[in-house]
C-alpha positions in Angstrom: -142.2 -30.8 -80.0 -138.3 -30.2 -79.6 -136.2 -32.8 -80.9 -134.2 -34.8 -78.5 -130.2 -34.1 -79.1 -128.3 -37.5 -79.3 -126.3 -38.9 -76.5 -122.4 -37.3 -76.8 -119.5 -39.1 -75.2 -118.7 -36.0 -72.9 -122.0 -36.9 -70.9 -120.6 -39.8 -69.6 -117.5 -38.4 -68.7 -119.2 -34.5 -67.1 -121.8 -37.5 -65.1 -118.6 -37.8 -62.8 -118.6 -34.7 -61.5 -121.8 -34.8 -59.6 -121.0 -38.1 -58.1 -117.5 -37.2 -57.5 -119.4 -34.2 -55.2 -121.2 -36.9 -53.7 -118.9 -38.4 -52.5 -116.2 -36.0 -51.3 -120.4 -34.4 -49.4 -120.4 -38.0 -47.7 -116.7 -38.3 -46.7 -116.5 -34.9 -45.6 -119.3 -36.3 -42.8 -121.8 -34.0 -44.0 -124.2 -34.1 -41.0 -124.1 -35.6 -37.3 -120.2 -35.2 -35.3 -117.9 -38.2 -36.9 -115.6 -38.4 -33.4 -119.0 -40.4 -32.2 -118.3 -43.5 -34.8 -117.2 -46.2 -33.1 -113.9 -47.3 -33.1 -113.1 -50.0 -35.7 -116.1 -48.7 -37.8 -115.4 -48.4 -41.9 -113.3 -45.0 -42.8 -116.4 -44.2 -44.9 -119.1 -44.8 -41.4 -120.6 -42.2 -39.5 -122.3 -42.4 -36.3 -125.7 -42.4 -38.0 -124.6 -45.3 -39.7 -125.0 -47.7 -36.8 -128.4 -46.5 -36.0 -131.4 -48.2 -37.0 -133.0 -44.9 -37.6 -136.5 -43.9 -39.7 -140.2 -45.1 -39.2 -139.8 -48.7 -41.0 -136.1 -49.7 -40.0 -136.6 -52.8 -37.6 -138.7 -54.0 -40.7 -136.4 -53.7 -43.7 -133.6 -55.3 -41.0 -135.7 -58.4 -40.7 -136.2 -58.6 -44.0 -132.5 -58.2 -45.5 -131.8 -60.4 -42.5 -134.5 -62.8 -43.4 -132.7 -63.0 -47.1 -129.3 -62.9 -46.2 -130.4 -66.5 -43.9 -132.3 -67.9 -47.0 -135.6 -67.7 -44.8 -138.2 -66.4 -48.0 -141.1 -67.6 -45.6 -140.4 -64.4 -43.3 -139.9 -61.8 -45.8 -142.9 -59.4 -45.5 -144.3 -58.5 -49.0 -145.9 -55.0 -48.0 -142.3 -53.5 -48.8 -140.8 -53.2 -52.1 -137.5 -55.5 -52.3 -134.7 -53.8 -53.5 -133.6 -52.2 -51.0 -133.5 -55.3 -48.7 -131.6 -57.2 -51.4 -129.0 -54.8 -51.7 -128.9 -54.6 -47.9 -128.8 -58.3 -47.7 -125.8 -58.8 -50.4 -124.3 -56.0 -48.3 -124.4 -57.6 -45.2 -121.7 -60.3 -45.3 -119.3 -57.1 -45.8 -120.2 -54.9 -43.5 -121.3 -57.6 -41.0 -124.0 -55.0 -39.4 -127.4 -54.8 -41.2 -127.7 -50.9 -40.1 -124.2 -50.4 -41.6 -125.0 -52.2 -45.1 -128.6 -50.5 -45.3 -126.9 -47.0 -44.6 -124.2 -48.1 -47.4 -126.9 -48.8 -50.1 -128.4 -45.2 -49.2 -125.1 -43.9 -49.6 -124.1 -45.4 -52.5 -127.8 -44.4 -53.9 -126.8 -40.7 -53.1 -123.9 -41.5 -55.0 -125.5 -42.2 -57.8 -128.3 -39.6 -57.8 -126.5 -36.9 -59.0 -124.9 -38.5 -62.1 -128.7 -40.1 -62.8 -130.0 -36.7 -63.1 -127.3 -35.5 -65.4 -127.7 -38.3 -67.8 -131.2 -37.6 -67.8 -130.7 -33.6 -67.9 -128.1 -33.6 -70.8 -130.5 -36.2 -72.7 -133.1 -33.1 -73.0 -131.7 -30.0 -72.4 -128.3 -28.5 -72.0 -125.0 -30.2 -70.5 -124.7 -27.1 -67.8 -128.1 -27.2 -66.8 -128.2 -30.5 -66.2 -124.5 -30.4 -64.4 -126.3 -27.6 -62.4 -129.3 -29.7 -61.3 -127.2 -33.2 -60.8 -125.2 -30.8 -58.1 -128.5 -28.9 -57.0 -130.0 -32.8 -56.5 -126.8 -34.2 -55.0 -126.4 -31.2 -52.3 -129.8 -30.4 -51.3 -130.8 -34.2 -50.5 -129.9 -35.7 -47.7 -126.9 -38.7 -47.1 
């Protein structure tokens, strides 16, 4: 069994650079045309972003609805409820439930790549792990 190597301050600080390539991927408009957003969307919006869009979305907007209004007695418990509560918290920013539920999937993106260099440079090397938190950051989808 290999031992685990101990947790080095430069982790942290190397865990910015795949989120950093997050983001610039996300406000670069990786994917659909940006000239369709709307005007007076969010400098970080793109047109996908006011789409309710994906098999499940009218549900997952009543429910981050249903907890943004305090109505508990709606909320359908077949999903799992993160993602509506971070929707819901979202919503009185954005003000649009497809905007705040397209946020938390960005900002989940975000956060991917530096997850899965923490967790790389916890067991094996710092570059491989820098390699995959880019590999994982670029290859999945906004």
């Amino acid at each position: 069994m290999s031992e685990v190597r101990p947790w080095h301050p430069a982790d942290l600080a190397l865990a910015i650079i795949p989120a950093a390539f997050a983001a610039f991927l996300w406000l670069a408009g990786r994917g659909p045309d940006s000239s369709l957003t709307p005007a007076g969307a969010p400098a970080w919006a793109r047109f996908r972003d006011h789409l309710l869009d994906g098999p499940d979305a009218g549900m997952w907007a009543a429910n981050a609805y249903a907890l943004a209004t305090g109505r508990l007695a709606d909320l359908d418990g077949h999903r799992l409820p993160v993602f509506p509560r971070l929707t819901a918290a979202l919503l009185d920013w954005t003000g649009d439930v497809a905007l705040a539920g397209h946020l938390v999937g960005h900002l989940a993106h975000v956060g991917l790549g530096a997850l899965v260099y923490l967790l790389g440079a916890r067991w094996m090397s710092r570059g491989l792990a820098l390699g995959a938190g880019l590999a994982a950051v670029y290859y999945v989808p906004a």
